[in-house]
N, C-alpha and C positions, 0 to 999 in steps of 0.2 A: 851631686853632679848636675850640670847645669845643660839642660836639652833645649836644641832651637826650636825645636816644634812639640815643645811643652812647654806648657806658661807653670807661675809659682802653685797654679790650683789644681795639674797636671790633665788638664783641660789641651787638647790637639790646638794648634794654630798657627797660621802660613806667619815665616819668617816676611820682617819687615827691610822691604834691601832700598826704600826709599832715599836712604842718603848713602848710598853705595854710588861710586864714580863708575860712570856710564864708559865701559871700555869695547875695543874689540877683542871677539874671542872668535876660537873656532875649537872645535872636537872633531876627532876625526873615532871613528869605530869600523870593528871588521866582525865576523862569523862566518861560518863554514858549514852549507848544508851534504852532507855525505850522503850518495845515492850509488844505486847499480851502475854498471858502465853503459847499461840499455838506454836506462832514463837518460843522461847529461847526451847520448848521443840522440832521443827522441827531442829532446828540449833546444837541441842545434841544427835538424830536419825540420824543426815545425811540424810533428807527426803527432801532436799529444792532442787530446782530445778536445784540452781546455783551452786552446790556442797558443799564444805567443807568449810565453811566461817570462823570458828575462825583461821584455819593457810592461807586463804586467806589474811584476813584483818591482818592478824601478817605481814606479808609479804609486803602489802601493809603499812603499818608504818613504818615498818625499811625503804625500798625505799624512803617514803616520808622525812622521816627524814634526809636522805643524800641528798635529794637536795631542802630545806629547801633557799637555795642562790636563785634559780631559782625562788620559790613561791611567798619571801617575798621582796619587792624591799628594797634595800641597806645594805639586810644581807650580810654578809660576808661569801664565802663558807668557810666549815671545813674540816678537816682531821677528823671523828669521831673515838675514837678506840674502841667504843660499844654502840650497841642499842638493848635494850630488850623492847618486845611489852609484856603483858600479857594481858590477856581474861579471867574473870572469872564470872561463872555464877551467877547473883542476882536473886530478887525475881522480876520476870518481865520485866527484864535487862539485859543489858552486863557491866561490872563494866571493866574500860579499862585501864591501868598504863604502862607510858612509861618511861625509863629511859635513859638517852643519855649519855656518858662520851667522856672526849677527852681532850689531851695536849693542848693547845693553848694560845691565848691572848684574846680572846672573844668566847661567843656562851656556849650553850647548851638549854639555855629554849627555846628561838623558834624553834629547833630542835626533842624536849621533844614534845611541844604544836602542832609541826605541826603530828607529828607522831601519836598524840593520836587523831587529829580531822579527818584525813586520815583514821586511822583505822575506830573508828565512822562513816565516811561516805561510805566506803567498806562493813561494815554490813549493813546498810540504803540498799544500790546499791545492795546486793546480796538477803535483805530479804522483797525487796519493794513489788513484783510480791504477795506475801500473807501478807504483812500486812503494811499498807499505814500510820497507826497511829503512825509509831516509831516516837519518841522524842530523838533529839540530845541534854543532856545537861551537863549542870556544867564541861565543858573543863579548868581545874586550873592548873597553876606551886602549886607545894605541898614543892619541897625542891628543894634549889640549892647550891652549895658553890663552890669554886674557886672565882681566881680573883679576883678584890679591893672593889667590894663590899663585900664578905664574903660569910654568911651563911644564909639563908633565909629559914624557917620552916613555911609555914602554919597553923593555929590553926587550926582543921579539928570540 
C-alpha cells in the first residue's frame, strides 16, 4: 500500500502539493457543546464568572484555525482569507459552525474542524467553574469544495 506521508523508508514526511493547481476552497464545520439550562442561560445574562464567552470562544476559533499547521502534525500552514465562527443558542446547548475559505493548493477542513473543537473547548474552559457536566459533541466537516476532490455535502 502506498502512504502519502510515508516515504519508500517508511520514514514520516509532509506531502509535496507544489504542482497542485492553486483553487478556491471553503470548509464549513459544526459541534455541539451540551450544558445545563442554568449555564446557556448564565452565558446569555453575562453572569459567569469568566466573562463574555460566546465572543471569547469566537475568537478563540478564528486564532485556532490559523495555526491549525502547529496543532496538527504535517498539515500544511495556509494563507486563510476568512474565518467565521458562529454561536448559536440551542435547547441546552451551544450549536457551534465554523467556516474557513482560502486560495490555495490544499486545506480548509482541518482548519474548519480545528476552529470548531477550539471554540467547543473555550466554552468547556470558561463555563467549567458552574457546570462540570458539559458534553463536547458531534464535531463534523458538513461541506467542503475546492480542489480535485470536489464538493462534499454531509446528509445532516
Amino acid at each position: 500500500m502506498d502512504f502519502t506521508h510515508i516515504d519508500s523508508s517508511g520514514d514520516i514526511k509532509m506531502v509535496d502539493i507544489g504542482d497542485k493547481p492553486v483553487t478556491n476552497r471553503e470548509a464549513v464545520a459544526k459541534g455541539t457543546v451540551y450544558m445545563n439550562e442554568d449555564t446557556v442561560n448564565r452565558i446569555y445574562d453575562y453572569s459567569l464568572p469568566k466573562g463574555n464567552v460566546i465572543e471569547t470562544a469566537r475568537l478563540a476559533g478564528i486564532m485556532a484555525a490559523k495555526q491549525t499547521s502547529s496543532l496538527i502534525p504535517l498539515c500544511h500552514p495556509l494563507l486563510l482569507n476568512q474565518v467565521e465562527v458562529a454561536i448559536e443558542r440551542g435547547d441546552n446547548c451551544l450549536l457551534i459552525r465554523a467556516v474557513v475559505r482560502l486560495s490555495g493548493r490544499t486545506g480548509a477542513e482541518m482548519e474548519a474542524l480545528t476552529a470548531v473543537a477550539v471554540t467547543a473547548l473555550t466554552i468547556y474552559d470558561m463555563c467549567k467553574a458552574v457546570d462540570k457536566s458539559m458534553v463536547i459533541a458531534d464535531i463534523r466537516l458538513i461541506q467542503k469544495s475546492g480542489g480535485k476532490s470536489g464538493l462534499f455535502i454531509r446528509e445532516e
